[in-house]
C-alpha positions as a Markdown table, in Angstrom:
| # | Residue | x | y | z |
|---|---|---|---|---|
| 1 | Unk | 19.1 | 13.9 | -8.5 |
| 2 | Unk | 18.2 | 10.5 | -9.3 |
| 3 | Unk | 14.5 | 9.7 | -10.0 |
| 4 | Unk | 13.7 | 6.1 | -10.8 |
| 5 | Unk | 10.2 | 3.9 | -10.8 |
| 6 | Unk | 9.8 | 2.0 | -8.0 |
| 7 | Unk | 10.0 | -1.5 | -8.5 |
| 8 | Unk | 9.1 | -4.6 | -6.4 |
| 9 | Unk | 10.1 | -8.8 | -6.4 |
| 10 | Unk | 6.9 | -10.5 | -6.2 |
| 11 | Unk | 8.0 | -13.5 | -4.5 |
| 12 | Unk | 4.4 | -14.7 | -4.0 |
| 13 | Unk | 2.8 | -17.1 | -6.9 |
| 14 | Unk | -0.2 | -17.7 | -5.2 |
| 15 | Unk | -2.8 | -18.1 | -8.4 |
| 16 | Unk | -5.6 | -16.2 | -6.6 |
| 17 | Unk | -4.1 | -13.2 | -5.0 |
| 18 | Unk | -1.7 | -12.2 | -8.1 |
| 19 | Unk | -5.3 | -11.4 | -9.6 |
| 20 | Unk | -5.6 | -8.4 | -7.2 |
| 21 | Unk | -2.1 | -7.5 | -5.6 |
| 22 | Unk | -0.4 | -6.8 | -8.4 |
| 23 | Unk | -3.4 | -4.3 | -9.6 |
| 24 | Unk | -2.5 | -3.1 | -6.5 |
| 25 | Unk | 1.1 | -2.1 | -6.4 |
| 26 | Unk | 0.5 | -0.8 | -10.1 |
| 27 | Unk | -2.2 | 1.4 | -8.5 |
| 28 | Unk | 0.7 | 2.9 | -6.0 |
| 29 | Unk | 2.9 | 4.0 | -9.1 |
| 30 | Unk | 4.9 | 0.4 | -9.5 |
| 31 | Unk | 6.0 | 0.3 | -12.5 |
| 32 | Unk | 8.7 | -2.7 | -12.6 |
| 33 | Unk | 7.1 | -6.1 | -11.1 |
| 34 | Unk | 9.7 | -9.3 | -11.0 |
| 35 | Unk | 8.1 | -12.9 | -10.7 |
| 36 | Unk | 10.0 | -16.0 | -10.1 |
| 37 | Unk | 9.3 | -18.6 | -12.7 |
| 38 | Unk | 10.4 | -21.8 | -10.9 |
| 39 | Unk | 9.6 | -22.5 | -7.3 |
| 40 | Unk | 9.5 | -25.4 | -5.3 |
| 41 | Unk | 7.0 | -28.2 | -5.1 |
| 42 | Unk | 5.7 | -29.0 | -2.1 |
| 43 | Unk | 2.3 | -28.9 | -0.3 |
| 44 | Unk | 3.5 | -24.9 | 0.8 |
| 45 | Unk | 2.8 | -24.5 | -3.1 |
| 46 | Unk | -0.1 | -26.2 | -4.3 |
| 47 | Unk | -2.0 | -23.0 | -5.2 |
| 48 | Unk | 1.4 | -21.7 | -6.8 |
| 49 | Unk | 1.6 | -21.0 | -10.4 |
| 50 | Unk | 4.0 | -19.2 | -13.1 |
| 51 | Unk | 2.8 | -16.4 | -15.5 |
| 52 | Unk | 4.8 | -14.5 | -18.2 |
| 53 | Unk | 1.8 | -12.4 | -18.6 |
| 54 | Unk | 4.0 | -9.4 | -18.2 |
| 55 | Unk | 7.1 | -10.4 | -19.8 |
């Protein structure tokens, strides 16, 4: 049987909530978190930011 960490695409770079949800999917056992590093500009996205904090 196959056993692997879950993992998850965070597809949200919304400044303010990557302070807490990402706490929060490590809390449930994620141990793999993916984050886009471009996105597109536009007023959607003005609280959007990049991280390599866990590169």
């Amino acid at each position: 049987m196959l056993t692997r960490q879950p993992g998850v695409m965070w597809l949200i770079n919304h400044t303010t909530l990557r302070a807490f949800e990402l706490e929060q999917f490590k809390h449930f056992g994620v141990k793999e978190i993916f984050l886009p590093k471009t996105f597109p500009y536009d007023e959607g996205n003005l609280s959007a930011s990049i991280t390599y904090a866990l590169c």
